[in-house]
C-alpha positions in Angstrom: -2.5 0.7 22.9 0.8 1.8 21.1 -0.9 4.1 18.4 -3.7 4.5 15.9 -2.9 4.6 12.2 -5.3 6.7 10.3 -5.7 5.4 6.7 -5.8 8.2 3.7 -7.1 7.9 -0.1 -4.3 7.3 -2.4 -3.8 6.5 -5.9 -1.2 3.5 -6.8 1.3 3.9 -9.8 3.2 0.9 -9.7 3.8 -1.7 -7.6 7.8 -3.8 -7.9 8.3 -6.5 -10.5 10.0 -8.2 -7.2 11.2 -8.0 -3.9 14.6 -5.8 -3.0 15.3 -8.6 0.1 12.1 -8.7 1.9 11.1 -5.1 0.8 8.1 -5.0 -2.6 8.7 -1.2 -3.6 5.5 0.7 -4.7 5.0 3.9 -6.1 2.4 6.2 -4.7 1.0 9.1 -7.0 2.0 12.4 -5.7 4.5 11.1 -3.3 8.0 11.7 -2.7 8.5 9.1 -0.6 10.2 5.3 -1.2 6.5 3.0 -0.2 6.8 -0.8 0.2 5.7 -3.7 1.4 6.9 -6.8 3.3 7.2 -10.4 2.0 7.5 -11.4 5.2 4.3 -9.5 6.4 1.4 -11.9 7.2 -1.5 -11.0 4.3 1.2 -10.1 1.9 0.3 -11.9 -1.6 -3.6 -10.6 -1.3 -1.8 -7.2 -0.2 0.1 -6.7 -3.2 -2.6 -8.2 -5.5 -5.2 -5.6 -4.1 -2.5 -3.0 -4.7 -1.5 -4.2 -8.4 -5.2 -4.5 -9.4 -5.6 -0.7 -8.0 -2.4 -0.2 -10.4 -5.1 -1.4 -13.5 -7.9 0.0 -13.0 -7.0 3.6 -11.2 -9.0 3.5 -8.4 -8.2 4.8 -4.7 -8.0 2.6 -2.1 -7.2 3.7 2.1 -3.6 3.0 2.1 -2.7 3.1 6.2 1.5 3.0 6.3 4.0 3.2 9.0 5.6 6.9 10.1 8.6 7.0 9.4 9.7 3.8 7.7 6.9 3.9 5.2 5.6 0.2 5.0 2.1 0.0 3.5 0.4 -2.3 6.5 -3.4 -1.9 4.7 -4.6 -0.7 2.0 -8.6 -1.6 1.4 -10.9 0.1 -1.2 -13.0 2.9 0.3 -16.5 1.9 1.6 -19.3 2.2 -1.0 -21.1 5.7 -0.5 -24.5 5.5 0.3 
């Protein structure tokens, strides 16, 4: 096992019009840092759809991202509370 990746609750502000090369930018609320995603990325058109609907309609979703580089690998809405 190389690492674990703990996801965290994050709101999404905007996601790129298009791709820089094979980066999608996408703005986090509250973060300094430059998010994105790859094209090349397996999952990548239901990744950035589930991030541009979260874009619409404000909710949270578990975004889980790469230290470091800051590629979005997951991002899921939370589970339903009980």
């Amino acid at each position: 096992m190389k690492s674990i990746l703990s996801p965290f609750a994050r709101r999404i502000e905007q996601v790129g019009e298009a791709p820089e090369g094979e980066k999608l930018a996408v703005l986090i609320f509250m973060s300094p840092a430059r998010h994105f995603i790859l094209t090349s990325r397996p999952g990548y058109p239901e990744l950035r759809s589930r991030l541009e609907e979260a874009v619409r309609s404000g909710q949270k979703l578990l975004v889980t991202t790469e230290p470091g580089q800051m590629e979005i690998l997951d991002a899921r809405l939370p589970p339903a509370a009980p």
